[in-house]
N, C-alpha and C positions, 0 to 999 in steps of 0.2 A: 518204191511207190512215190516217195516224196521227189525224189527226183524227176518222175512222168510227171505228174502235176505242176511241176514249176517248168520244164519246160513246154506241154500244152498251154498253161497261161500265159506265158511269154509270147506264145506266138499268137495268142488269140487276143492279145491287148493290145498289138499292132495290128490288129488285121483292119481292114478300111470298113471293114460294114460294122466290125463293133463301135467305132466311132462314130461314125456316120450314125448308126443306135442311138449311141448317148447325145450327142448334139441334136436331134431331133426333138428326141424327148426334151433334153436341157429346153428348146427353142419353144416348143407348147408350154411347158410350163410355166416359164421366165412370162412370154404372152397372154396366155388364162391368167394366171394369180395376179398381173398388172391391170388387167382392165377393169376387177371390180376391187374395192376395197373389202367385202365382205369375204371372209376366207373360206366359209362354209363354200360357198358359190363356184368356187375358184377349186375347194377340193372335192367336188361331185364332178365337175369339169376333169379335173385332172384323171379322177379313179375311172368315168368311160373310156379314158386316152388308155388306162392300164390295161381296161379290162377288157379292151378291145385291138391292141398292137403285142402286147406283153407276151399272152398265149401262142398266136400265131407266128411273133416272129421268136420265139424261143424254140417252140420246137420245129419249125421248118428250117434255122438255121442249125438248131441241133443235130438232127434226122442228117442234113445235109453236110454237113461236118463230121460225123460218125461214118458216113459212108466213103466219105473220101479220105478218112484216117485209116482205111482197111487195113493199105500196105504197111502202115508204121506199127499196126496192132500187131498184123502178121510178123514183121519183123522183131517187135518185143516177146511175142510170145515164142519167139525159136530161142531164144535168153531163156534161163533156170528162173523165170518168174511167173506166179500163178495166174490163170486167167484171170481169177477174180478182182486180185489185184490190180492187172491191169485197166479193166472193163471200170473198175471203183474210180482208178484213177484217170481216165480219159473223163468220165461224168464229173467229176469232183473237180478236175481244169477247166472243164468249158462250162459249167453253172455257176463256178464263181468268177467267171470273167462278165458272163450274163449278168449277175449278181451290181458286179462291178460298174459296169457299162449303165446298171437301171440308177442304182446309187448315185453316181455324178450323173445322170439328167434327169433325175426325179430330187435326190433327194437335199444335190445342193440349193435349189431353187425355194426349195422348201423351207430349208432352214433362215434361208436370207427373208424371202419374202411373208412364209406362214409359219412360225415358228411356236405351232401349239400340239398338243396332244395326239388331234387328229391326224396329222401329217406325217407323224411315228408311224400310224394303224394303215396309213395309208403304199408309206414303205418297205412297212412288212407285208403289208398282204400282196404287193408286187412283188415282191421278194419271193414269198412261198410259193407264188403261180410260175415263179422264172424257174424252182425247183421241182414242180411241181410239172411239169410242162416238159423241161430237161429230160427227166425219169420217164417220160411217156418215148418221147424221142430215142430212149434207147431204150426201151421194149419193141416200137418200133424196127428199130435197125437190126435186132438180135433177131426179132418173128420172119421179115423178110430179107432175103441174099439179090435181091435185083434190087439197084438202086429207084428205078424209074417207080417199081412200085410201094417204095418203101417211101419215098415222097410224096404220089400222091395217096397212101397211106395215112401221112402225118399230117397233107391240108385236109383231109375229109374229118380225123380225128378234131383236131385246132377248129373247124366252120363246125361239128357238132357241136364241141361244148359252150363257141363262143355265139354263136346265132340258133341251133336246130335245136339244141335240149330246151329252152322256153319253150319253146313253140307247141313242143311235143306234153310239157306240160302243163299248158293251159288248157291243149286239148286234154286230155288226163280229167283236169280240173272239173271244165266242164262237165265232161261226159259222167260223173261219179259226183256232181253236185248235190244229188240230193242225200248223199251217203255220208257218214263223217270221219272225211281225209285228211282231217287238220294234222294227225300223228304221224300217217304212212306220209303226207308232203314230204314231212320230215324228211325222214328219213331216206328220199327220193332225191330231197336238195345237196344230201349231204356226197352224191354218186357224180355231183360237175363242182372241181374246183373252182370256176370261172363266177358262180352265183352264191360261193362258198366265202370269196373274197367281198364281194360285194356285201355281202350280208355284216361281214367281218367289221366295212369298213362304215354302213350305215347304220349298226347300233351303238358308233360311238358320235353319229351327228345326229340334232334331235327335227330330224325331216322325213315326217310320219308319212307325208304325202309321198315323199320319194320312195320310202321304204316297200311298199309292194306288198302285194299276200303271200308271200316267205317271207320278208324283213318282222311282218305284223308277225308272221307267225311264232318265229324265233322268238322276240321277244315278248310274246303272250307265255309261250309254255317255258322258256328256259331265262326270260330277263336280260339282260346286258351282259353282266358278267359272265354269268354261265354260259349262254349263249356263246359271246367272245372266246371262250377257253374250247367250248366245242367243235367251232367253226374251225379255230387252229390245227387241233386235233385229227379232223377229222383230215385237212389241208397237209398234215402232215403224213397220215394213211397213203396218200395222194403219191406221197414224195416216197415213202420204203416199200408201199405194193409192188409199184411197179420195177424197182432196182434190186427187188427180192427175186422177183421173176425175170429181168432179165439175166441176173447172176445165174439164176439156177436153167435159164436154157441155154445159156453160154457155154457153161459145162459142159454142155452133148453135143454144141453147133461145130459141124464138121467145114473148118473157112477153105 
């Protein structure tokens, strides 16, 4: 296992679009955090750049990297080694090359230009969205055997959680306004990673305005801390539901 893993990352650390990845991001960041001195400013800037590239391109480079690993899977698995293993370890190469890739263009920029608390909260919770995100991509790839639709699959997935789940619940909001949703929100926010990060990363900056009616919420019923530890948590659901089920339908899936 250890040896699929080191060489998937070997080859996904060359590959041109992971660099092209981190240099991107390196490029926004190095830019945002220069123009203002106020770092608050610079990492609300930074966390839309997360929370709106991070999701989409993880898993639509994932989705699409698993499907064109087919032949090498099929080939490991005619080898005396278990599927699961295998399937662990293809996910476990290419999310920490993701991982990798966010780290030098988020997080050295960081360090040099904003080097406070916030900027931790802010690389992990890219962080848990790249794993988070990854593990969807390969539910993806295990649920559908035609590539064409198992990508567009994984963009309809990625435009849900990253633009259509608000939307969907503000209508919610509204329409149930006179009732009291402050609980069940909850627990509504806790089902998209993408507003799970954000929450993450807005109860440790104190911009009440920016915070929104989930940010107010979280920290009405659960505070900072709690809050924090929950949002992880729940981020982290995010990351084993989905690698729990694709493990367990990989089992059956006839390649």
């Amino acid at each position: 296992m250890k040896t699929i893993i080191k060489y998937v990352t070997l080859d996904l650390v060359r590959n041109k679009i992971m660099i092209i990845y981190a240099l991107i991001l390196a490029a926004l960041s190095f830019s945002v955090l220069s123009i203002d001195s106020n770092s608050s400013k610079g990492l609300l800037s930074l966390l839309n750049v997360t929370l709106l590239f991070v999701p989409i391109i993880s898993i639509l480079f994932a989705t699409i990297y698993f499907f064109n690993s087919i032949e090498f899977i099929e080939l490991l698995l005619s080898q005396p080694i278990k599927r699961n293993k295998v399937l662990l370890a293809e996910y476990i190469g290419l999310a920490a090359t993701l991982c990798i890739a966010y780290t030098i263009g988020i997080g050295i920029p960081l360090a040099i230009l904003a080097p406070v608390f916030a900027s931790v909260i802010l690389l992990v919770s890219g962080l848990l969205l790249t794993l988070c995100f990854s593990a969807i991509a390969l539910l993806v790839f295990v649920l559908f055997k035609d590539k064409t639709k198992g990508i567009g699959a994984a963009i309809i997935t990625g435009l849900f959680f990253t633009l259509l789940f608000d939307g969907l619940l503000i209508i919610f909001i509204y329409s149930f306004s006179d009732y009291p949703i402050d609980k069940p929100i909850l627990g509504i926010i806790s089902f998209n990673p993408v507003d799970l990060a954000r929450i993450l990363m807005l109860l440790q900056l104190d911009v009440a305005v920016m915070m929104g009616y989930s940010g107010a919420l979280f920290k009405k019923f659960l505070g900072t801390a709690t809050g924090s530890v929950y949002t992880v948590v729940c981020m982290l659901f995010w990351v084993i539901v989905p690698l729990f089920l694709s493990l367990k339908i990989f089992k059956k899936r006839d390649l």
